[in-house]
C-alpha positions in Angstrom: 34.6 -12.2 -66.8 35.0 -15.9 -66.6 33.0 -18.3 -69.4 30.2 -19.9 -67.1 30.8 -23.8 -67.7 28.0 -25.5 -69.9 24.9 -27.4 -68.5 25.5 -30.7 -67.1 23.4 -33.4 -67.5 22.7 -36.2 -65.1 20.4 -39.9 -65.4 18.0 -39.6 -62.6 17.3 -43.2 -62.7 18.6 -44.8 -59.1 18.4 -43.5 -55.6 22.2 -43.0 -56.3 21.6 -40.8 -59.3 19.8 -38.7 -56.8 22.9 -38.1 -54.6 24.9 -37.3 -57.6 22.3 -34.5 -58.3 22.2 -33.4 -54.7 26.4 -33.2 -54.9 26.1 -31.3 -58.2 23.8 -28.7 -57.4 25.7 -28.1 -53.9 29.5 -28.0 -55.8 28.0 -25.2 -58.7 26.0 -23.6 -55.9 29.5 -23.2 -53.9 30.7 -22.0 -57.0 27.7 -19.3 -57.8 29.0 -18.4 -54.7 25.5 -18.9 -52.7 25.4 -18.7 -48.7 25.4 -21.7 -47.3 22.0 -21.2 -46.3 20.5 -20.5 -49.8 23.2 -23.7 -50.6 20.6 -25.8 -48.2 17.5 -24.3 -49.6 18.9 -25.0 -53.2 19.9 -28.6 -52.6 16.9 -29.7 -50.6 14.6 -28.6 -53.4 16.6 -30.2 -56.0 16.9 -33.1 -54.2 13.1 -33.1 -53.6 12.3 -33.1 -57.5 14.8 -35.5 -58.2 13.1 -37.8 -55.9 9.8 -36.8 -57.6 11.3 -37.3 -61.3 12.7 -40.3 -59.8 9.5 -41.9 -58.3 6.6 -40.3 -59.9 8.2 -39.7 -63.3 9.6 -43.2 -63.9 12.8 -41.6 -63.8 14.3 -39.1 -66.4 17.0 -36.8 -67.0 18.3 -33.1 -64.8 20.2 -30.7 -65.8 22.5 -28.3 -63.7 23.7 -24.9 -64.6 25.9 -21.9 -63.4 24.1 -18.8 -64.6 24.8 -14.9 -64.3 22.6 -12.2 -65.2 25.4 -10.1 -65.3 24.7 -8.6 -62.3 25.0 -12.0 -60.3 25.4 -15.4 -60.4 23.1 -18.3 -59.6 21.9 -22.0 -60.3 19.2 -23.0 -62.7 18.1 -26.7 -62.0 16.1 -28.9 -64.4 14.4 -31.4 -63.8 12.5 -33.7 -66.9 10.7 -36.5 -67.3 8.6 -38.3 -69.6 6.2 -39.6 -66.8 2.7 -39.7 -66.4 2.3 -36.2 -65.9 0.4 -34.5 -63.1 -3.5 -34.2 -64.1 -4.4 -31.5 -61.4 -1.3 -29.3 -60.9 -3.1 -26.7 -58.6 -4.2 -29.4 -56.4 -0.1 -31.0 -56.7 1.1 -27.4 -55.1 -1.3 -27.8 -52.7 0.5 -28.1 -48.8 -0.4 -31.4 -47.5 -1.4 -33.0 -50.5 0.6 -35.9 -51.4 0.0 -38.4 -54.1 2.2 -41.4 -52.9 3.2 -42.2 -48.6 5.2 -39.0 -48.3 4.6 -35.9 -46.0 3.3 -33.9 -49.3 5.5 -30.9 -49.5 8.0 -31.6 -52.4 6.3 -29.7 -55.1 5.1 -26.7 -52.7 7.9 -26.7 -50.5 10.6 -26.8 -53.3 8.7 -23.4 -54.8 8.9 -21.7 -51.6 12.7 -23.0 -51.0 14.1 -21.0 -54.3 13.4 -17.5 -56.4 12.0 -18.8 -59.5 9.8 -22.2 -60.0 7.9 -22.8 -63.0 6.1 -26.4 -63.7 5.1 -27.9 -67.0 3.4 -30.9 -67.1 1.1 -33.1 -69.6 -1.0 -36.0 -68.5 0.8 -38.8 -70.7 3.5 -36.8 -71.6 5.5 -35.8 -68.8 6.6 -33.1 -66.2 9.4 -30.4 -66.6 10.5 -28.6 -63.8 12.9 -25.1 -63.3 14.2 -23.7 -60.2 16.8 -21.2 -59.9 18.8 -19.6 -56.6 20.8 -16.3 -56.9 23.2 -15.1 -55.0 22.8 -12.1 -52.9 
């Protein structure tokens, strides 16, 4: 067995820096060796929480990974800032519920789009945020 490469890390500063994420995920997604449609799903929820790290986090910092669980390979996405947090999470993962002009379906719709979400966030501190795709 191949050594997996090591996490990459990219500024998620510009509207550019959200591309480069985009391009990331979809090139180590390729190489996890996803389908193309779990490639989609993959890259349009990591594109969504760039955006949100982007815009609601002031910016901050994702990291992109090729993992196996020896079984099969995948892509874990991270996504950190040191924002203002999100004081009512349940009501964030709400459908619908948006907290700026968009159509409200980055945090709920980037859960549904990948096999494992999990959110931690801190009013004044920031938001941390992991997906991860498998392949099948």
């Amino acid at each position: 067995m191949t050594a997996l490469p090591s996490v990459t890390q990219l500024p998620v500063r510009t509207d550019s820096d959200v591309v480069r994420v985009r391009q990331l995920v979809r090139t180590v997604a390729q190489q996890a060796r996803l389908s193309l449609v779990d490639q989609t799903k993959l890259v349009t929820a990591a594109s969504e929480l760039a955006r949100n790290t982007l815009i609601h986090g002031g910016g901050g910092v994702a990291e992109i990974e090729h993992v196996s669980d020896g079984r099969r390979d995948g892509v874990r996405a991270v996504f950190a800032d040191s924002g203002p947090g999100i004081p009512d999470l349940d009501l964030a993962l709400t459908d619908g519920w948006t907290s700026g002009s968009g159509l409200g379906l980055g945090l709920s719709g980037s859960r549904r789009l990948v096999e494992h979400f999990e959110i931690d966030t801190t009013p004044g501190v920031g938001t941390r945020v992991v997906i991860t795709a498998w392949s099948r």
